[in-house]
MDTraj code that builds the backbone (N, CA, C; nanometers):
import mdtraj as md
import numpy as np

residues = "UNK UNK UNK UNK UNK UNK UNK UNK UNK UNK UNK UNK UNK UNK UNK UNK UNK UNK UNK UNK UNK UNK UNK UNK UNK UNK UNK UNK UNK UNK UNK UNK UNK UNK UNK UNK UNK UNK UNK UNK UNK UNK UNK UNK UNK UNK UNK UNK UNK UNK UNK UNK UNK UNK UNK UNK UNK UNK UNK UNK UNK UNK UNK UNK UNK UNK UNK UNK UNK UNK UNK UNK UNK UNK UNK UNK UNK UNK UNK UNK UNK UNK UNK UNK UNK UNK UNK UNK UNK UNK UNK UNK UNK UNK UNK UNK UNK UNK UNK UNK UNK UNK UNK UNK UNK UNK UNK UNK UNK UNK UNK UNK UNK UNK UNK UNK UNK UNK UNK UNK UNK UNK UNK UNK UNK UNK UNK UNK UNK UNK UNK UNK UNK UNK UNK UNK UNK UNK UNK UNK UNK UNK UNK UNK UNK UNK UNK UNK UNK UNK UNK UNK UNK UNK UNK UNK UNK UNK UNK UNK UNK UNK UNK UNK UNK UNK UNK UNK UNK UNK UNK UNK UNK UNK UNK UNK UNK UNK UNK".split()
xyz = np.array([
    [4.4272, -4.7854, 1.9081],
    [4.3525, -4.6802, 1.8448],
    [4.2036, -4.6897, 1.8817],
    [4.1885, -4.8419, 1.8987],
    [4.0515, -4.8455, 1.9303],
    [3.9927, -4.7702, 2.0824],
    [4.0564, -4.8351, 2.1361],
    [4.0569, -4.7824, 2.3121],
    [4.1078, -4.6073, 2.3245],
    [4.2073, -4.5888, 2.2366],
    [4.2216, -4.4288, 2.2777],
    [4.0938, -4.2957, 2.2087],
    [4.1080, -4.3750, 2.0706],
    [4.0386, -4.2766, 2.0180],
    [3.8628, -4.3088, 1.9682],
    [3.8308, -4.4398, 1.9888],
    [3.7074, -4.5010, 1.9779],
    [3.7086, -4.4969, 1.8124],
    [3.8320, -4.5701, 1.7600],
    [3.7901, -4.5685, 1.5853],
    [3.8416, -4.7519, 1.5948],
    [3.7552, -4.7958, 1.5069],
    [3.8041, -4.9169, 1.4653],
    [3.9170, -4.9435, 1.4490],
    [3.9805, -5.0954, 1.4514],
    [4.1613, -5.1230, 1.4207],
    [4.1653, -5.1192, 1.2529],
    [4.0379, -5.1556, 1.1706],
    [4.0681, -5.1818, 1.0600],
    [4.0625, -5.0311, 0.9800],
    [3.9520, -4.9285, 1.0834],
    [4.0305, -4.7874, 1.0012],
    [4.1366, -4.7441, 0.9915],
    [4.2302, -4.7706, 1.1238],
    [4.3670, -4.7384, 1.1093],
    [4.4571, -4.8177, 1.0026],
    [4.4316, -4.9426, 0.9799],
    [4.5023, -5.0224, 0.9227],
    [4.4840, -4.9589, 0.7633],
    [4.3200, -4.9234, 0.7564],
    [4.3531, -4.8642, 0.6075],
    [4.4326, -4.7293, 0.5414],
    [4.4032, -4.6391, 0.6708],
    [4.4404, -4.5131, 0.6828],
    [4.5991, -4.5458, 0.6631],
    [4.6823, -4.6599, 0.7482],
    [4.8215, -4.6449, 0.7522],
    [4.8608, -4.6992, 0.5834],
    [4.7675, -4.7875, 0.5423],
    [4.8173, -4.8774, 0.4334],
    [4.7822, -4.7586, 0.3336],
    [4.7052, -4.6440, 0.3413],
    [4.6966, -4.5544, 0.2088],
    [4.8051, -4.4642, 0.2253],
    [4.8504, -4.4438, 0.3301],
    [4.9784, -4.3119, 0.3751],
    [5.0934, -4.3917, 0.2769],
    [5.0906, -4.5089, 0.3117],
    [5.2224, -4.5973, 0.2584],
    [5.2110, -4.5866, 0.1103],
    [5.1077, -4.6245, 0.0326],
    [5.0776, -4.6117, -0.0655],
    [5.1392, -4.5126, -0.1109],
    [5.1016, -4.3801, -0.0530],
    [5.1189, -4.2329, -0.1349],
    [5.2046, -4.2064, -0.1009],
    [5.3275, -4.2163, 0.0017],
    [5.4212, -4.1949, -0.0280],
    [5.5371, -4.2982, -0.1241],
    [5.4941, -4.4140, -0.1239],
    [5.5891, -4.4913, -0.2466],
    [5.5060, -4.4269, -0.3833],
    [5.4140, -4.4209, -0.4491],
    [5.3279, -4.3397, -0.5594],
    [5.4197, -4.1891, -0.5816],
    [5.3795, -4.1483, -0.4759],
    [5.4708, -3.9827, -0.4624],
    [5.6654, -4.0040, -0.5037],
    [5.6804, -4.0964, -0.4552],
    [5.8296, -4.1038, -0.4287],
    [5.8602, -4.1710, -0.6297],
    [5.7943, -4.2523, -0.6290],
    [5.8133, -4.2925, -0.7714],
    [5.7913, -4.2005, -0.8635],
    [5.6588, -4.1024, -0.8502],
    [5.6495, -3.9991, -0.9563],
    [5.7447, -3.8901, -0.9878],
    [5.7843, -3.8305, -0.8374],
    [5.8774, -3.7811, -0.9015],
    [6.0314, -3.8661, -0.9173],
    [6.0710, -3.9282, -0.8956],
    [6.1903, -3.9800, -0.9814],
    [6.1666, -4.0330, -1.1225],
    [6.0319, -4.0580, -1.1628],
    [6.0073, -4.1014, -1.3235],
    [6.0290, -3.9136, -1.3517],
    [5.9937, -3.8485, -1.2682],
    [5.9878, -3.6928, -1.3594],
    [6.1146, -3.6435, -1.3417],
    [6.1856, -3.6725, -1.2690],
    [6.3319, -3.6030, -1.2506],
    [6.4058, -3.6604, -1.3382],
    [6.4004, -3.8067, -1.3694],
    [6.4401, -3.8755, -1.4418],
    [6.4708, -3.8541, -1.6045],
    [6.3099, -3.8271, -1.6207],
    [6.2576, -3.7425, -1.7382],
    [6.3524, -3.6613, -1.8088],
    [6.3308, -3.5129, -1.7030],
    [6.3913, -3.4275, -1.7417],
    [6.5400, -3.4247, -1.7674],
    [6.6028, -3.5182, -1.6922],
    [6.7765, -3.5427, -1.6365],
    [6.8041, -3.6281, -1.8575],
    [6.7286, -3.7098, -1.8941],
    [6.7353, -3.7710, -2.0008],
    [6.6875, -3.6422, -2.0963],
    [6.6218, -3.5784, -2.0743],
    [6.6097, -3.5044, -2.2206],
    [6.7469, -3.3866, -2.2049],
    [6.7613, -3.3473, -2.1237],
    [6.9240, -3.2541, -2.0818],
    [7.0279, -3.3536, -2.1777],
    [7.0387, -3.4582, -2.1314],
    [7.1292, -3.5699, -2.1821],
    [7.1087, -3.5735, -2.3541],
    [7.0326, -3.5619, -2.3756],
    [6.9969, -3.5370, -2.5273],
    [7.0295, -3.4643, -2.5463],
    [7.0182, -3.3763, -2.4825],
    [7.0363, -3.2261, -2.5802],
    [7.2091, -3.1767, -2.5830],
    [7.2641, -3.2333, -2.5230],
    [7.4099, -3.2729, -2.5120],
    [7.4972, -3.3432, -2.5697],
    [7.4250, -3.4581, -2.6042],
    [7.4892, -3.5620, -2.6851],
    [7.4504, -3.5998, -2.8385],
    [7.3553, -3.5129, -2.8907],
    [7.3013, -3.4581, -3.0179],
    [7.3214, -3.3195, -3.0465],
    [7.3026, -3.3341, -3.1529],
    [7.3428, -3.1522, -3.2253],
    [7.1654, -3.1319, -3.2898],
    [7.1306, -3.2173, -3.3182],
    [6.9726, -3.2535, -3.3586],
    [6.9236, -3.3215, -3.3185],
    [6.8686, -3.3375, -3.1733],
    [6.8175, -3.4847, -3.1790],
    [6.6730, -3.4871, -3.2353],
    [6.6749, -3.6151, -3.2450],
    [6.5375, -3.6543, -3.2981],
    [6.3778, -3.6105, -3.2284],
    [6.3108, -3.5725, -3.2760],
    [6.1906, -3.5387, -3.1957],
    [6.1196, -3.6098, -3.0907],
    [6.0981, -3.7421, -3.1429],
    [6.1088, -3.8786, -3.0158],
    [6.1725, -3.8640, -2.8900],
    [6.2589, -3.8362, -2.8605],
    [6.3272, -3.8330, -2.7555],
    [6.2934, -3.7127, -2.6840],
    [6.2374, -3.6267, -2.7029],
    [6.1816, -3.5375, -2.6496],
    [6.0524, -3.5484, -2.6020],
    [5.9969, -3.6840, -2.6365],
    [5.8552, -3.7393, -2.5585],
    [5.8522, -3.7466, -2.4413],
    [5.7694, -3.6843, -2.3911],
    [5.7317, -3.7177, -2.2395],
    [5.7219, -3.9049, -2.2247],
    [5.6464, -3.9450, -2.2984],
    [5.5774, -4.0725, -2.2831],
    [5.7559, -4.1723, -2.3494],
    [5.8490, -4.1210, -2.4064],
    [5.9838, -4.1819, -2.4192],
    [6.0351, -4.1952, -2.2927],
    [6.0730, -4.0885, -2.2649],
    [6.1786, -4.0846, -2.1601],
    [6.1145, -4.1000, -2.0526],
    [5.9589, -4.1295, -2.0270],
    [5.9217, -4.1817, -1.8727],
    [5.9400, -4.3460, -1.8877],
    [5.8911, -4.3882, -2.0139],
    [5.8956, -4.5448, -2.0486],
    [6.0710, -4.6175, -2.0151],
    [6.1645, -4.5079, -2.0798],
    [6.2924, -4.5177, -2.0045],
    [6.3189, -4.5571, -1.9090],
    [6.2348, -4.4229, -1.7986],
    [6.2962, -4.4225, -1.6536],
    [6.2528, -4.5294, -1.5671],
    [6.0822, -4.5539, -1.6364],
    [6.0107, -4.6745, -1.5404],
    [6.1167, -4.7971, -1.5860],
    [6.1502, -4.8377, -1.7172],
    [6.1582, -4.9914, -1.7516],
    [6.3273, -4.9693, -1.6881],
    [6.3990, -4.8748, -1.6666],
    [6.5078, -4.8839, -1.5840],
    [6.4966, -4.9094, -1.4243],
    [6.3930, -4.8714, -1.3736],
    [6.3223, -4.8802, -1.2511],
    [6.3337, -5.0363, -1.1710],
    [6.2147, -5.0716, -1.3185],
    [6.1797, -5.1988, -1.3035],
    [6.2377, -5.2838, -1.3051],
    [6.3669, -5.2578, -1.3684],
    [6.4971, -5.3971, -1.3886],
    [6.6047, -5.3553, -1.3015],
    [6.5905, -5.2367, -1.2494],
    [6.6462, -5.2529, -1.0587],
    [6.5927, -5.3363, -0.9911],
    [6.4882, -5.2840, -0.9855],
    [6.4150, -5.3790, -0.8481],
    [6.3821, -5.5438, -0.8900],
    [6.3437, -5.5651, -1.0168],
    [6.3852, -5.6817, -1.0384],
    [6.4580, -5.7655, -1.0120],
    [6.6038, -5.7383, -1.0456],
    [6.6942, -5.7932, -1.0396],
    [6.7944, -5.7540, -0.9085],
    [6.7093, -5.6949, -0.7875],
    [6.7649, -5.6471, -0.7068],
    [6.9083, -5.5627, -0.7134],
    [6.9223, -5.5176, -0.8294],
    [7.0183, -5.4395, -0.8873],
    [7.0363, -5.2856, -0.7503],
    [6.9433, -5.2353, -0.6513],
    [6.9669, -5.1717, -0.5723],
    [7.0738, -5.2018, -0.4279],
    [7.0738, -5.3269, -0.4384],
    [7.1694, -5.3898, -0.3732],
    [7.3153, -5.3339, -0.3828],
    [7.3364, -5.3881, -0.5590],
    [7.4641, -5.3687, -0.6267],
    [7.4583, -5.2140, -0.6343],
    [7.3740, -5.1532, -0.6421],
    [7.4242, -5.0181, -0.6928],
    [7.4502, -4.9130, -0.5719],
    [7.3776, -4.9415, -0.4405],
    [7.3938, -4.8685, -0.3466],
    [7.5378, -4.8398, -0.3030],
    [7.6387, -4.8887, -0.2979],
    [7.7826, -4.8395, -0.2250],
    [7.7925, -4.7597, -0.3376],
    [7.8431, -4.7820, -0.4693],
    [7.8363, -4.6378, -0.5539],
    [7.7422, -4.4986, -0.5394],
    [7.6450, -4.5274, -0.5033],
    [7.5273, -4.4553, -0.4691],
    [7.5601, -4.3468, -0.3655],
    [7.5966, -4.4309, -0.2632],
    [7.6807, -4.3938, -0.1193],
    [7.8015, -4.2617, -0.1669],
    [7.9059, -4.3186, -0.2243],
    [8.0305, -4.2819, -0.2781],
    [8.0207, -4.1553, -0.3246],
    [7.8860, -4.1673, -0.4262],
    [7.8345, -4.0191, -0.4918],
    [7.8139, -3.9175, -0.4292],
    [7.7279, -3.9370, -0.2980],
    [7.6870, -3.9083, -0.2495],
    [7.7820, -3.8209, -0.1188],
    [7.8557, -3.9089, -0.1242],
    [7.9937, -3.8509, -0.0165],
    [8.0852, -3.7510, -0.1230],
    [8.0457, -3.7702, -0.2257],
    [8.1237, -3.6900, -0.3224],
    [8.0682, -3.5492, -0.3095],
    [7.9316, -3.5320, -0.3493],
    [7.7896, -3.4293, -0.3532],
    [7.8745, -3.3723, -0.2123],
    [7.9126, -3.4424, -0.1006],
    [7.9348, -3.3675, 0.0567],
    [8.0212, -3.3061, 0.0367],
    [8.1136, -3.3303, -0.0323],
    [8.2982, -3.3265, -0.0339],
    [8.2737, -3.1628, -0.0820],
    [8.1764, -3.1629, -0.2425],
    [8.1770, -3.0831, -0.3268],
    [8.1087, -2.9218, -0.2294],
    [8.0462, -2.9534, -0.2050],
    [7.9481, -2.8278, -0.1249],
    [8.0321, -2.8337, -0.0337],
    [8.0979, -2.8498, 0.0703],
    [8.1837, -2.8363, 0.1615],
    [8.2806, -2.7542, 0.1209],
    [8.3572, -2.7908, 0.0066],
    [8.5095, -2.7308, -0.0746],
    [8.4351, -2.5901, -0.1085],
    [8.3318, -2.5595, -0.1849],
    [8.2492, -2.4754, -0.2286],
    [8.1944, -2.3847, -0.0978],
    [8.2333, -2.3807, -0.0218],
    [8.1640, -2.3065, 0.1370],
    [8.2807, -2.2965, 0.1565],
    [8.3854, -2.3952, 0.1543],
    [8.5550, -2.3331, 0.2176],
    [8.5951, -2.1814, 0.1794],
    [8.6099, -2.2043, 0.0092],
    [8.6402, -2.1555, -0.0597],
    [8.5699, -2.0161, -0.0558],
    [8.4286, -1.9983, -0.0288],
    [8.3649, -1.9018, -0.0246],
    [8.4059, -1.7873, 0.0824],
    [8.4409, -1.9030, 0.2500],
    [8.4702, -1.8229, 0.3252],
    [8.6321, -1.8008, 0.3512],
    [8.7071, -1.8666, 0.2469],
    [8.8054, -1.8491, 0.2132],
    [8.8282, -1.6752, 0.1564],
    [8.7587, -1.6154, 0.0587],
    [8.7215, -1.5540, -0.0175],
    [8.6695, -1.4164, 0.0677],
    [8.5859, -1.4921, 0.1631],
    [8.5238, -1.3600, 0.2812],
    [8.6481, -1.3351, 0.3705],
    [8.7244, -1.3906, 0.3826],
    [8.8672, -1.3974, 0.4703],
    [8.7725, -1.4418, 0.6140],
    [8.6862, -1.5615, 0.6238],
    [8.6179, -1.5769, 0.7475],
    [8.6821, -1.6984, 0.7541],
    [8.7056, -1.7965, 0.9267],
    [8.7462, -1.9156, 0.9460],
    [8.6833, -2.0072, 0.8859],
    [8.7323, -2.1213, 0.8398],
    [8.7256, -2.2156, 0.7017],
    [8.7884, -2.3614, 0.7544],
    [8.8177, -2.3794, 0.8979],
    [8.9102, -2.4847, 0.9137],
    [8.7537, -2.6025, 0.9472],
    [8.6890, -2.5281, 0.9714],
    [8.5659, -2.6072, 1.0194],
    [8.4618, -2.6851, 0.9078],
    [8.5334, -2.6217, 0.8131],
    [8.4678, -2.6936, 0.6722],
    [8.5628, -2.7359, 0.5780],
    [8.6827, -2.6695, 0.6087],
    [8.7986, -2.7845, 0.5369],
    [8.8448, -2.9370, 0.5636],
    [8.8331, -2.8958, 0.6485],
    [8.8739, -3.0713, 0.7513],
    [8.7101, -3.1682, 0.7132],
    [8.6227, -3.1691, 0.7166],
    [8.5552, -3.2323, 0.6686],
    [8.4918, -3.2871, 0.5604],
    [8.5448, -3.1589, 0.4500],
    [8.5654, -3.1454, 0.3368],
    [8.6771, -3.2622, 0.2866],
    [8.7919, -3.2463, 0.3328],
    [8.9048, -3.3342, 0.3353],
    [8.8784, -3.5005, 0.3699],
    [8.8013, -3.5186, 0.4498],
    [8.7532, -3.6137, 0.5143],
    [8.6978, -3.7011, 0.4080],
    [8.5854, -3.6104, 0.3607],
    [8.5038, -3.6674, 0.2924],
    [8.5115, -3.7165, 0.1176],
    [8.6069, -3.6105, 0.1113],
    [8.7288, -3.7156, -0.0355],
    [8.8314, -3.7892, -0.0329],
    [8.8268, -3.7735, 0.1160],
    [8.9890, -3.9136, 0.1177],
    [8.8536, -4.0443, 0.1368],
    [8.7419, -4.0045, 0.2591],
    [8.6843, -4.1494, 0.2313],
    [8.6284, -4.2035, 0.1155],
    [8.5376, -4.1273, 0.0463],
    [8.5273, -4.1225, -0.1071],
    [8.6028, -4.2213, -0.1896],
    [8.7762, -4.1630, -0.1925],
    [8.8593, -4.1827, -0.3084],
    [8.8862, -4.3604, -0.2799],
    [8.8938, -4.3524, -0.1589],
    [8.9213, -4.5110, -0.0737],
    [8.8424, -4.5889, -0.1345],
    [8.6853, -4.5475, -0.0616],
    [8.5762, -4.6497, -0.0997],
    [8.5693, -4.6732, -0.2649],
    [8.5792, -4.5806, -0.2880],
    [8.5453, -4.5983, -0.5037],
    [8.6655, -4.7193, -0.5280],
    [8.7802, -4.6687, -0.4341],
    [8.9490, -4.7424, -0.4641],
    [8.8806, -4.9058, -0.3862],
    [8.8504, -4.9326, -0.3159],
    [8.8276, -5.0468, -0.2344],
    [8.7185, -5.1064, -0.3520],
    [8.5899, -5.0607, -0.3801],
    [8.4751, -5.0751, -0.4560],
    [8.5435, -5.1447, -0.5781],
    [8.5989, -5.0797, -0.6354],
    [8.6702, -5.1197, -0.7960],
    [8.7576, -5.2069, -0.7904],
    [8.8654, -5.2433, -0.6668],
    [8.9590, -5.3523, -0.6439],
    [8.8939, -5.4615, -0.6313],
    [8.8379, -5.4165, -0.5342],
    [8.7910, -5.5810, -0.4070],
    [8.6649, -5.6679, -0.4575],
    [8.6111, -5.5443, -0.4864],
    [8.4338, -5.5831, -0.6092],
    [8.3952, -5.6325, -0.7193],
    [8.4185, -5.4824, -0.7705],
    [8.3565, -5.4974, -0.9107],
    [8.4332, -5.5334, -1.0110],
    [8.6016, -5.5098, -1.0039],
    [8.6820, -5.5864, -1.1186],
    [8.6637, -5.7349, -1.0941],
    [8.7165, -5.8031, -0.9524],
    [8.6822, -5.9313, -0.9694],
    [8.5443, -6.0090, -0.9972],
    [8.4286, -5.9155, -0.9607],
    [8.3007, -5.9831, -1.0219],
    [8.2714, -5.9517, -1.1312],
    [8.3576, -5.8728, -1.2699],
    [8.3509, -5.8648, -1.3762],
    [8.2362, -5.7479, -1.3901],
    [8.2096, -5.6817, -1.2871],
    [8.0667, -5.6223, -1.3359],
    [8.0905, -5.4829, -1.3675],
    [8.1433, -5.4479, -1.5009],
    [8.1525, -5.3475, -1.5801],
    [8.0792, -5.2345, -1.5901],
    [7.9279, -5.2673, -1.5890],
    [7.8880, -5.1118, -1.6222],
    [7.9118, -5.0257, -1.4281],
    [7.9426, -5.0966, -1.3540],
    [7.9869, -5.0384, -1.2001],
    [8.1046, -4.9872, -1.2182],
    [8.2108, -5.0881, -1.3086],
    [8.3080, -5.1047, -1.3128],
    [8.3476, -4.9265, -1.3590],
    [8.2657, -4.8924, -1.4799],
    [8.2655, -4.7466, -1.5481],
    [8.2315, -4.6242, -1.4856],
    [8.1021, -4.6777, -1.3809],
    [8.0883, -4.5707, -1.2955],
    [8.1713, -4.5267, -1.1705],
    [8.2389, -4.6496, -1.1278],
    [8.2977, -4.6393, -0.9955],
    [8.4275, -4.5174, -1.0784],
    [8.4821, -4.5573, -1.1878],
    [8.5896, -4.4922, -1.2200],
    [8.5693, -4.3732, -1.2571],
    [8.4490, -4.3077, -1.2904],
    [8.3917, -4.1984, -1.3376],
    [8.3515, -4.1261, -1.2017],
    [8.3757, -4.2053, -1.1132],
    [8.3500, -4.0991, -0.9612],
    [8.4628, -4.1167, -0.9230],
    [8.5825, -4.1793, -0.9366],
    [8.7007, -4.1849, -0.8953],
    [8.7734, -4.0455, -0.9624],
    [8.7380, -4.0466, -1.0726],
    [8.8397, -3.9628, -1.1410],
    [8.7686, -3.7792, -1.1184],
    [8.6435, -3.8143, -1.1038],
    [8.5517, -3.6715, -1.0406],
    [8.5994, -3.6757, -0.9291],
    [8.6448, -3.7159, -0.8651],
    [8.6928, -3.6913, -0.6817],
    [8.8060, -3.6416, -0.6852],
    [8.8982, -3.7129, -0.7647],
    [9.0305, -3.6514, -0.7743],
    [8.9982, -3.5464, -0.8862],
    [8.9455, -3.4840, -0.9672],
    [8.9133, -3.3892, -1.0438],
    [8.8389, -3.2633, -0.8916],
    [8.7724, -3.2793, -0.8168],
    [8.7293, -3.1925, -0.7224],
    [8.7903, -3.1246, -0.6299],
    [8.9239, -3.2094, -0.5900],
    [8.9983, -3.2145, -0.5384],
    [9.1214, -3.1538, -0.6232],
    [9.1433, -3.1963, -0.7577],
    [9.2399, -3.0788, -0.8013],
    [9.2301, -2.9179, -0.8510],
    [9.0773, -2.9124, -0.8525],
    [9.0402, -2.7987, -0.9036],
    [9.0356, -2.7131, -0.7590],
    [8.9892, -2.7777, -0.6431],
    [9.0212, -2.6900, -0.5544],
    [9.1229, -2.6857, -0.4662],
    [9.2359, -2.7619, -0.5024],
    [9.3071, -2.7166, -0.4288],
    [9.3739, -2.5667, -0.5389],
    [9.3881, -2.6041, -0.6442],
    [9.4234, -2.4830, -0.7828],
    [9.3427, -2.3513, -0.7097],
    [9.1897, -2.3806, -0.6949],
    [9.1519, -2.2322, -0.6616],
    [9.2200, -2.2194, -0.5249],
    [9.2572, -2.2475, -0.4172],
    [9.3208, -2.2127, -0.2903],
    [9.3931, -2.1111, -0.2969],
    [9.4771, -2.1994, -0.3907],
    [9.6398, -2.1692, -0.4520],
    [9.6614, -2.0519, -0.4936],
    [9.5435, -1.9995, -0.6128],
    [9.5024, -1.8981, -0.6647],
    [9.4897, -1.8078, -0.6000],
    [9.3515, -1.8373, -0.5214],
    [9.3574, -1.7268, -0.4046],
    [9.4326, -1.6580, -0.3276],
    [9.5324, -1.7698, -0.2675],
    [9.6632, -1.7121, -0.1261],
    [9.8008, -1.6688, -0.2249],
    [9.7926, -1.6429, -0.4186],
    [9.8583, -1.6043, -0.4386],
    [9.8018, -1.4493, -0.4820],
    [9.6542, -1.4278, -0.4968],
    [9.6217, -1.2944, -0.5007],
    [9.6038, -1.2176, -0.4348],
    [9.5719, -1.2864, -0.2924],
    [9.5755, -1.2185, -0.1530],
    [9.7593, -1.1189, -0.1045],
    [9.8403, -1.2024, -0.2102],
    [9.9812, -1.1685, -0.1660],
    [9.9956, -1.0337, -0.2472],
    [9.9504, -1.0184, -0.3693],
    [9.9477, -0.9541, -0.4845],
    [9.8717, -0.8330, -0.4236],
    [9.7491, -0.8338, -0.3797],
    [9.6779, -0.7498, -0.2713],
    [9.7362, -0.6746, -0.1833],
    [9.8048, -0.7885, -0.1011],
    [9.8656, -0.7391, 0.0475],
    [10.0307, -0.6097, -0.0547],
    [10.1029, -0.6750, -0.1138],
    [10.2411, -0.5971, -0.1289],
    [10.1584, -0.4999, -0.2277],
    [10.0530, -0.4631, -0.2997],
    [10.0304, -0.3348, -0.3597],
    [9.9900, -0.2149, -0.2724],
])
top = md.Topology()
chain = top.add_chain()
for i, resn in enumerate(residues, 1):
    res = top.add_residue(resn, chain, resSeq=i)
    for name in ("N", "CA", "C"):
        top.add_atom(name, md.element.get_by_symbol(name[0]), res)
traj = md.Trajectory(xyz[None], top)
């Protein structure tokens, strides 16, 4: 930097070390705020009244940070990432089935998003199935133990609801076609 652009090495070094800064700052703020909001939804769901407290900004960020903090603490991002993953292949599965279905619906070709769609809940159902066998029952570690099964049973729940709408469909299309 010095030789190309005639700026000192230690301006760059600060310039790179404040970029870094603001994007871990940036990246943390909003997940304390998404966080936020994702916990007061959760309230308002699992109360018929909830308490006014819980509707604190300064609650539910103290939440999200001191949950934060006893990730990274305890390197708990380690453990939680293949579930993380799983979800995440789930989120693919879901918008995929949801675009099938759509161009199912337009009567447009659909094989190009079914098959990957398919793909992506058989690997899913495996990994959650491998995750919960091989893992987390034998390392006793329960609260994984709850989630892995709570994305197990959403995968096969995604998967039965759309194959039902398919079903639905290619029986109203018939209903269509003979009227």
């Amino acid at each position: 930097m010095e030789k190309a652009l005639g700026i000192p090495s230690y301006v760059g070094i600060i310039f790179g070390i404040l970029m870094i800064e603001g994007f871990v700052i940036t990246t943390l703020d909003t997940a304390v705020r998404l966080g936020r909001l994702i916990l007061q939804e959760f309230w308002r769901t699992i109360f018929k009244k909830p308490p006014r407290i819980i509707f604190s900004r300064f609650f539910n960020s103290t939440i999200m940070i001191v949950s934060m903090f006893l990730l990274a603490y305890k390197n708990g991002f380690a453990v939680v990432w293949p579930v993380f993953g799983s979800a995440n292949q789930l989120m693919a599965a879901l918008a995929l089935i949801a675009i099938s279905l759509w161009l199912t619906m337009m009567q447009k070709k659909r094989l190009f998003t079914i098959l990957p769609a398919l793909f992506m809940l058989a690997t899913t159902i495996y990994s959650l199935g491998f995750l919960l066998i091989k893992k987390f029952l034998p390392s006793g570690n329960f609260p994984l133990v709850g989630i892995t099964i709570i994305l197990f049973l959403l995968a096969w729940f995604v998967f039965v609801i759309a194959l039902r709408k398919f079903i639905e469909y290619a029986k109203n299309k018939e209903v269509t076609v003979k009227a």
